[in-house]
N, C-alpha and C positions, 0 to 999 in steps of 0.2 A: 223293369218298366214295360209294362202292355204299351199296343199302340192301340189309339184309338181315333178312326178312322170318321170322317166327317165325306158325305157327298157335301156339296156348297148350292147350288142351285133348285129352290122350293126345297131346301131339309133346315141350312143357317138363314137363306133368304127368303121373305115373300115372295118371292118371283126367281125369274130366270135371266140370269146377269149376261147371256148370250145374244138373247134377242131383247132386251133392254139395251145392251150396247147397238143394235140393229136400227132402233127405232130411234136412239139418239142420234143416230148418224142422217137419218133423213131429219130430223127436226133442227140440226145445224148447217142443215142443206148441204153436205158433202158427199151427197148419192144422191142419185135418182128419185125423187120421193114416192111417184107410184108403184115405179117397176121393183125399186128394192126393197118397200117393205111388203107388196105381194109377195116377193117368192120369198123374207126371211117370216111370214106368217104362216107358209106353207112349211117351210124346213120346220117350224115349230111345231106345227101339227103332227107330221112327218115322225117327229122325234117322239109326243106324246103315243103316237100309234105303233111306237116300236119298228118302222117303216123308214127312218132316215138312213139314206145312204150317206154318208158320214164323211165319204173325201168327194160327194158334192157340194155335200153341206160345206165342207173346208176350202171347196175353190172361189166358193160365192164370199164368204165373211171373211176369209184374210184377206183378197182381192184389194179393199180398202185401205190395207195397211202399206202395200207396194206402190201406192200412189201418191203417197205423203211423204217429206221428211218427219224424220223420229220425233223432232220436237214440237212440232203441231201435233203430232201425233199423243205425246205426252200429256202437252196441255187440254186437249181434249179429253183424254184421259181421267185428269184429275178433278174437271167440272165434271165427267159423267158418274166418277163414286161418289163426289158431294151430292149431288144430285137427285140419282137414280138408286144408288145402294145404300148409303148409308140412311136413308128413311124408311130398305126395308128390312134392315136385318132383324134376325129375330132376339128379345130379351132373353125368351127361354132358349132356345140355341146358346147362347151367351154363359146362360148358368150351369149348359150342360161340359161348354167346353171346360168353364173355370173348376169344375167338379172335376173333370176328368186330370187337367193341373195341379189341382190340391192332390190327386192321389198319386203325382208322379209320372202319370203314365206322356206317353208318345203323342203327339198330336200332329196330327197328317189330315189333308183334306185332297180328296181326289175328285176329281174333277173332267166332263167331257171337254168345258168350252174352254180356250183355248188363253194362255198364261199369258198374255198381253192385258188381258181385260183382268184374271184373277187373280196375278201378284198380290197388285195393290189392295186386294180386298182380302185377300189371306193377311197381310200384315194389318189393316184393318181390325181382324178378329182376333190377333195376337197370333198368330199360329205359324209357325216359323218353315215348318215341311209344307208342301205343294207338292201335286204330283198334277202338270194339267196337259193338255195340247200344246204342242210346240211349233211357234211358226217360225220360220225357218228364217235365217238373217244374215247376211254375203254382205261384206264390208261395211258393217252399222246400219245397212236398210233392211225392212221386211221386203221377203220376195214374195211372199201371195200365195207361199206353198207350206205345205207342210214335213218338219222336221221329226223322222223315226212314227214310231206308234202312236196313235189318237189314243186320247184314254175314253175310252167307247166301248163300252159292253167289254166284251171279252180282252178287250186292250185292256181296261183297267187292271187285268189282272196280269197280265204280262208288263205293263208297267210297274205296277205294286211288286212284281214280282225283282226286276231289276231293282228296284232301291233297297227292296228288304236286302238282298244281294250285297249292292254298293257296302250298306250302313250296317251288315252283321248284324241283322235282327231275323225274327222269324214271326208267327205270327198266334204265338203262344200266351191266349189271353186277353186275344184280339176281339174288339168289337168295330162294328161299321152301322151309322147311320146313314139310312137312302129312304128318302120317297119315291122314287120311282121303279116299275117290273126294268127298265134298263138295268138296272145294278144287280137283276138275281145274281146272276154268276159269281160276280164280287161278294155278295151277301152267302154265297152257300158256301165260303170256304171260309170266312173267319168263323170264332169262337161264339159270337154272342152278337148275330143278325138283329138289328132295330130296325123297324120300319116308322118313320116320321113321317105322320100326314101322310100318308102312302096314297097314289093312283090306286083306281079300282084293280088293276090285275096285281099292284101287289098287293094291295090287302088281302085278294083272295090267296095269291098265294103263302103269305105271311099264316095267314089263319089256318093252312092244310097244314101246314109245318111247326106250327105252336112257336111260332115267332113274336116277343113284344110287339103291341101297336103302340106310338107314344104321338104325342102332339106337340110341336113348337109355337103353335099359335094359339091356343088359347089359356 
């Protein structure tokens, strides 16, 4: 069995379930509504410009989590995937996963923003592995920090690289879809690199390297 390897954020979704969790969070009024979603508009930017510092990024977006009990937290949760996710996932994403299932293979989706928010949306998509950020959690609460490696640029692959580990796999036959230049790294070591909807830096580099370009949106 290949694995095959899913980013989640603009490759299965229209958007970015990061700062869609960000923006929900001012719209239920449990942050600050000006100050917090300037600066998660800037992490976003930040992040398109390959420029996020990533355990700033992570003190500002778990922060909210250490301030709730779990179960507000939950229920929030679960209005923000009715919500916000599930009107954008993609159809073709959808047919791409069910295709990769029919053929038996591995399905994994790796992910920057951080497994509080993506669980629920990996089971969502049917897709049983996640590999995302880990916020860190001392007697049932979040603490507002983060647990081990970001899956971030070069994290992901020292992530990916611990589970292939854990689960006795290797990555023999492997493909990964990313729209974003965040993922080269990840993308230049599997088997069979896709570029979905790509940012302009990875298109360009998708096209130096005779990489598929595909589309989940149209």
């Amino acid at each position: 069995m290949a694995l095959a390897i899913f980013d989640l954020d603009n490759t299965l979704l229209c958007g970015d379930s990061d700062h869609l969790w960000g923006d929900f969070l001012v719209e239920q009024g449990v942050v600050d509504a000006e100050i917090y979603k300037q600066a998660n508009d800037r992490f976003y930017q930040e992040y398109n410009e390959g420029k996020l510092d990533i355990f700033e990024f992570l003190a500002f977006s778990l922060k909210p989590l250490s301030e709730h009990a779990p179960e507000k937290l939950y229920a929030w949760r679960e209005q923000f995937v009715a919500e916000k996710i599930d009107p954008i996932i993609l159809p073709t994403g959808l047919q791409h996963i069910e295709k990769h299932r029919a053929a038996g293979d591995t399905l994994l989706i790796i992910t920057a923003t951080n497994a509080f928010v993506t669980t629920p949306i990996a089971q969502r998509l049917g897709i049983e592995h996640l590999i995302a950020t880990t916020p860190e959690k001392i007697d049932g609460r979040y603490t507002g920090q983060v647990a081990g490696t970001p899956s971030y640029k070069e994290g992901k692959i020292e992530r990916l690289n611990q589970w292939l580990a854990k689960n006795h796999r290797n990555l023999d036959g492997s493909c990964f879809y990313s729209d974003s230049h965040n993922d080269i790294p990840l993308l230049e070591i599997v088997d069979t690199p896709i570029a979905v909807d790509p940012d302009e830096s990875l298109t360009q580099h998708a096209q130096n390297r005779g990489w598929p370009i595909i589309s989940f949106r149209k």
